[in-house]
N, C-alpha and C positions, 0 to 999 in steps of 0.2 A: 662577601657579606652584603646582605640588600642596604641598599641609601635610604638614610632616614628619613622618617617622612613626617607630617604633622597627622594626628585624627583630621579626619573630613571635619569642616566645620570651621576650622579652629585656624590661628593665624598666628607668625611671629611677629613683634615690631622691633624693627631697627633704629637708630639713631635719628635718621632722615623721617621716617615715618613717626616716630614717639617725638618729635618737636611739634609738628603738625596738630598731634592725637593731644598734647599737651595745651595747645595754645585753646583747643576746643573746651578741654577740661577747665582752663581758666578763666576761658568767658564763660562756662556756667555760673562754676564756684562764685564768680565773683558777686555775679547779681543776686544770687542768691542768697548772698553773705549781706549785700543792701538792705535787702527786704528781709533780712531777722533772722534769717534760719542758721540752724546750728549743725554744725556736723555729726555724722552719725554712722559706726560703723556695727555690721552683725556678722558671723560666722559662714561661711561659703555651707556647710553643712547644717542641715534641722533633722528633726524629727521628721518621719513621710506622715505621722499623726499631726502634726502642724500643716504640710503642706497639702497631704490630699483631701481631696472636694472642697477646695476652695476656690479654682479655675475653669468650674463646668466641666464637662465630659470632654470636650478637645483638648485644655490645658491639663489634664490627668492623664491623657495619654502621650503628653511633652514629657514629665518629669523624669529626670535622673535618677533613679534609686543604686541605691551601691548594696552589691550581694553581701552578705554578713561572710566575715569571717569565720563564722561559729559553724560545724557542721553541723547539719538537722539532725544526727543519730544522738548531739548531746542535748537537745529538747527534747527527746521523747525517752517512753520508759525501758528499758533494760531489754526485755524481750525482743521490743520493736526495733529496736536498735541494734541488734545483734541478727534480725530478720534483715534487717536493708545491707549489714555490710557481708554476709553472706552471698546476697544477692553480687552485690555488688562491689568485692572487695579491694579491686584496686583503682574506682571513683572515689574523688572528694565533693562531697554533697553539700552547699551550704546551706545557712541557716535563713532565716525569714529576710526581707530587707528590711531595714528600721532606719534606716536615715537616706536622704537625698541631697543632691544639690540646688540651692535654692531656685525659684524658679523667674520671680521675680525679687523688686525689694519693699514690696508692698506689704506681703503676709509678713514678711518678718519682723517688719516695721512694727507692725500693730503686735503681734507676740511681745515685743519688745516692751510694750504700750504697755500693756497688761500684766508679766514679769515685774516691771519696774515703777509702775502706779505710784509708787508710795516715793518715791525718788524725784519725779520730773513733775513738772508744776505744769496745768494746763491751762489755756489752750496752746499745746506743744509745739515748735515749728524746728523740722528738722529736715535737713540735705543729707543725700548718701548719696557714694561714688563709686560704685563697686560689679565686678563681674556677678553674670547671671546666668546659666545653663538650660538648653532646653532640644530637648531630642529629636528637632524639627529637621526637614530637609532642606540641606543648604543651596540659596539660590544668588541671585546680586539681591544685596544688600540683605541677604537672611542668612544667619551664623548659629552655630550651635552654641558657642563661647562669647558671650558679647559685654559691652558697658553702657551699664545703666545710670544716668545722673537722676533723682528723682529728690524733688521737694512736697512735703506734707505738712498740711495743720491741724492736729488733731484735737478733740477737747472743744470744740466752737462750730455751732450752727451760721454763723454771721456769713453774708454772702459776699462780704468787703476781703475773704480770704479769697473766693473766686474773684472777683476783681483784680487784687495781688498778680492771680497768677498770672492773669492776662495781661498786665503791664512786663508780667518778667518774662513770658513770651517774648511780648514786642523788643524786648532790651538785646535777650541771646540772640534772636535770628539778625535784631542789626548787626549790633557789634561781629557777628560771623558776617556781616557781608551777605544775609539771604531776607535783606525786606520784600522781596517778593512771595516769601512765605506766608500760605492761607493758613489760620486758624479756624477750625471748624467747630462747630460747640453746635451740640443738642440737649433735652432733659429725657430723664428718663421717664418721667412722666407724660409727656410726649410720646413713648411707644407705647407706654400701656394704654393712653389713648386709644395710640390706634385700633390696640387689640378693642378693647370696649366701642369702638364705634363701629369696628366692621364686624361685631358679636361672632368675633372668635371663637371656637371653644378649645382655644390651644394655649398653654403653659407660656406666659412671657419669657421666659429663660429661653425658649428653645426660638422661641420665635425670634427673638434678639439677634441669636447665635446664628440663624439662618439669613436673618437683614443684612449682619456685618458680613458676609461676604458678595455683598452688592455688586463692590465694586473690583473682586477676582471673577465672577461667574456673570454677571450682568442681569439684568431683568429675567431674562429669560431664565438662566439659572436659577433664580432666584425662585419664580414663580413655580418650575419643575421641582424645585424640592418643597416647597409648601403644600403643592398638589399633592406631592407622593405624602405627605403626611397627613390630608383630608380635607386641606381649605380648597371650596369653589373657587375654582377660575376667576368667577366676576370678581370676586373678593377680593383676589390680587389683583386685580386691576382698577379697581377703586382705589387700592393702597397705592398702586403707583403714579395714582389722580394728587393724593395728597400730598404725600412726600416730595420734597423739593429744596432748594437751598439758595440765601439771598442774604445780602449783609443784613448782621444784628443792629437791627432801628429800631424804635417804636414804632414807627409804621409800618414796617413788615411783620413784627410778635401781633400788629392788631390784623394784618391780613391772614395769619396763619392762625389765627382766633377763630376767624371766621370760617375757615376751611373746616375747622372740628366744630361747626356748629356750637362754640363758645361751650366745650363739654368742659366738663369740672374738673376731670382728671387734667386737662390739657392748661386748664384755668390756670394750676398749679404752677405749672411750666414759666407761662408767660410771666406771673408773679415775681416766680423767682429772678430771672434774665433781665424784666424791667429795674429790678434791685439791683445789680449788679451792674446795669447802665448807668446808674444814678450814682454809684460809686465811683466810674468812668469819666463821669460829668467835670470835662475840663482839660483832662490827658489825649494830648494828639498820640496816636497810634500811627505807625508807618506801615506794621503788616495787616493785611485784610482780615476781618475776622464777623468770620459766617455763619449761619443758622444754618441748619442741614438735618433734615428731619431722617434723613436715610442713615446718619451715624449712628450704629448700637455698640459698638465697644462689649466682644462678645463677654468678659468676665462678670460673672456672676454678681461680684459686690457691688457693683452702683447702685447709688440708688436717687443721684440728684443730675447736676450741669454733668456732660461727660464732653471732654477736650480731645482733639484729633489733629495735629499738622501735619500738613505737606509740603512738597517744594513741588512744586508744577513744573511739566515739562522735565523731572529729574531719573523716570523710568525709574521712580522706587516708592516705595507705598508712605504711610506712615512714618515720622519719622519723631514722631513723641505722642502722647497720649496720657487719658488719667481722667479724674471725677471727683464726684462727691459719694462717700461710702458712709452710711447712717449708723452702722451698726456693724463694721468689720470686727472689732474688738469681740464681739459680742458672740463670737464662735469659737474664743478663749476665755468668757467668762464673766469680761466685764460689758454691761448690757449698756445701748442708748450713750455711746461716745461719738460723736459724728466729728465725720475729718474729709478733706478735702488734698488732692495734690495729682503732683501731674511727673511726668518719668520722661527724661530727654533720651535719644537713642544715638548714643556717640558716634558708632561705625556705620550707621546710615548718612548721620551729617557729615561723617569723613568720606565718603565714597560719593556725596555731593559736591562737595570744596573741590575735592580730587579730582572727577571727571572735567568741572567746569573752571579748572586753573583758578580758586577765586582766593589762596593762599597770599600775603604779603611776604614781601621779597624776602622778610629778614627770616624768615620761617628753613630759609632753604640755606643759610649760612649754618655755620659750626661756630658756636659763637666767643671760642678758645682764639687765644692769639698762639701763635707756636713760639719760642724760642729755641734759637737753631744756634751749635758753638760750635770750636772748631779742632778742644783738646781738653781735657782734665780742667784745665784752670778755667778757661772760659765756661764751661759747664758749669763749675762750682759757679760763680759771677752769674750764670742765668738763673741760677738757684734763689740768691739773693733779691734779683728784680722779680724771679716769680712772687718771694713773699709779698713784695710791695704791692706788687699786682691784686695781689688777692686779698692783702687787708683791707683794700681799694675796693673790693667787692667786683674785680676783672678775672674774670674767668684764664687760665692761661695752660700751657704743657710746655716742660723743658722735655725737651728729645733727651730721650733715654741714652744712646747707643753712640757709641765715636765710629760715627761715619761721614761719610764725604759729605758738604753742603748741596750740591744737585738732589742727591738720596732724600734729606731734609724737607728740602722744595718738595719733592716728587709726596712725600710721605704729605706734607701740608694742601696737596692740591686734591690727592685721593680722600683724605675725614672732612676736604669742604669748608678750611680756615679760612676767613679775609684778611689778616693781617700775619705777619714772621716779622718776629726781630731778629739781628744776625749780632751777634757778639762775638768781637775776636778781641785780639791784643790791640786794636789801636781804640776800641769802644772801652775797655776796659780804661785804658789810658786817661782818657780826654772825658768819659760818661756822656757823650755822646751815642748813642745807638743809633745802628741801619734799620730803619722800618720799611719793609716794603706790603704797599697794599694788592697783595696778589688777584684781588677782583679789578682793579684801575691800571697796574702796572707803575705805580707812584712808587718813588723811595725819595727817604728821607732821612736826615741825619739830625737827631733829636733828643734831649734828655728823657729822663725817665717821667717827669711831671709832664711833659709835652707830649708825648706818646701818651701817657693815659686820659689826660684833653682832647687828645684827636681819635683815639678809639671810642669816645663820649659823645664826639660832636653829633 
């Protein structure tokens, strides 16, 4: 029988590794629970009528669709139907797809918006924590099966929500240990600029979609597929005059004024970003956070500030992203709702932390104490201290099995315990217990409230 495997893509997490993935998931959650947002969970499946053409031509050919159940010979009529499985009698032919796995938690978000209008009060602010699926080819740090932390506000033009988000950037990347993290922030305003200044005669979507991979293909790439699509030479080279990136100041949004010859579509831009500075006005920031006219965030729905982090020097691209979307709702129905929010990438900040050891100690303990006996009765007696233990809010395991004390150790040193207590007949006795701290080599002979004191300290 072949050894099992996982799909490409896709990954298990162990014990060791979901403390790690866990502690990440907590520094999100947490700040985000600061700054108002409310949790939010949606179904791993939609409709492929929700999901398709809402991620451009690239992100439509990512999607998951799942083959129907339903054989196509029971969609069509009687005749036709008895023509194919003629053909073809001993194939099962299925039916149309009609559902996918999500792709992000953005569109669902907004469906959700729109579904449920009548229910949530806006301007809405809401966190989701959940897998996302996408039919890409797996690289470092790019997953077919991945976790999305993603915060939105929806229902409010106010640019004091981009403000927000940029304070709860600065918050996760400390608290994880990566203030060296660039924040990059453009408007989308700013690229249709460009298209208008260099009298483009090419669709901003597409133009977008071709900028955002700048920084896989480089200039040169860059310019070879604008070519192949009808833009002069000079043209792209005037765009790579303008484009540029410098910390968000008011003196550089007024030098980058200048560069668009103070054009109106670009006017917008500055506008908005000088707002959002002025909401700033006061909050020291520890991570860098950049103007970068070269960021297009190839998805479709932006339509204001679009957000991009990196960790420099981590040999992985993006490791969150997101924007302002004017009118997302508005391809379910309800028109002129504008939301703003931004999507953390778990398994890229894990495969950060990880390469560059930036994990706290206690991350790599099992943070269970063992209680180890040495016969029926003392077993039952660990029983008893484990309740204590855990009305205490201490995590603990009695060893299951009447086996020898070394077996015990052996069993405590392989799941990664710091602490065993050893219970026989003289601890019973005296309520004294052996603690030994098997990361120090310490033992001590201790009551039960003193052992829970010093597993505290």
């Amino acid at each position: 029988m072949a050894k099992p495997s996982n799909p490409q893509g896709t990954r298990d997490f162990g014990p060791a590794v979901m403390r790690k993935r866990d502690f990440i998931l907590d520094t999100v959650r947490t700040v985000f629970k600061k700054y108002g947002f409310e949790p939010l969970e949606t179904p791993a499946l939609e409709t492929l009528e929700t999901l398709e053409g809402k991620y451009g031509e690239e992100g439509n050919k990512l999607l998951y669709k799942i083959r129907s159940n339903k054989e196509i010979v029971n969609e069509l009529p009687e005749e036709k139907a008895d023509g194919i499985k003629a053909l073809l009698p001993e194939r099962w032919i299925p039916g149309n797809s009609k559902l996918g796995l999500r792709y992000d938690l953005t569109i669902p978000f907004a469906r959700f918006v729109v579904q449920h209008r009548n229910d949530i009060t806006f301007p809405f602010r809401r966190y989701q924590i959940q897998q996302v699926w996408r039919g890409d080819r797996p690289a470092k740090g790019r997953f077919r099966e991945f976790t999305q932390c993603d915060a939105d506000c929806i229902g409010s033009n106010s640019l004091l929500h981009e403000a927000d988000l940029i304070q709860i950037y600065n918050e996760v990347f400390t608290n994880l240990g990566l203030p060296n993290a660039i924040l990059k922030i453009n408007h989308r305003k700013f690229l249709e600029a460009l298209v208008d200044e260099l009298s483009l005669d090419f669709p901003v979507g597409k133009f977008t979609t071709t900028l955002d991979k700048l920084d896989k293909i480089g200039e040169a790439g860059v310019m070879k597929e604008l070519v192949g699509y009808g833009v002069d030479e000079t043209k792209c080279k005037q765009l790579f005059a303008i484009i540029g990136n410098a910390e968000l100041t008011e003196q550089n949004l007024a030098t980058f004024a200048q560069a668009f010859n103070n054009n109106v579509i670009a006017q917008k831009a500055i506008d908005d970003l000088s707002a959002v500075l002025a909401f700033l006005k006061g909050y020291d920031l520890d991570i860098r956070v950049e103007l970068d006219l070269s960021l297009a965030r190839g998805l479709d729905y932006y339509t204001g500030c679009i957000f991009e982090a990196v960790v420099p020097d981590s040999g992985i691209g993006s490791v969150s992203g997101g924007g302002r979307y004017d009118d997302l709702t508005g391809v379910f129905g309800l028109k002129d709702v504008s939301g703003v929010g931004i999507s953390f990438g778990v398994d890229r900040i894990y495969e950060i932390l990880e390469a560059q050891n930036l994990w706290s100690d206690n991350l790599h303990n099992n943070e269970n104490t063992l209680l180890c006996h040495f016969d029926m009765a003392s077993q039952q007696y660990a029983m008893g201290v484990a309740r204590t233990f855990r009305e205490n809010g201490l995590p603990c395991i009695v060893y299951p099995d009447n086996k020898r004390i070394n077996k015990q150790f052996d069993f405590a040193n392989k799941i990664g315990v710091k602490n065993a207590i050893v219970i026989g007949e003289d601890e019973m006795k005296t309520g004294k217990l052996t603690l030994k701290n098997l990361e120090k080599g310490e033992q001590f002979s201790l009551d039960i409230t003193e052992i829970m004191k010093y597993i505290n300290a």
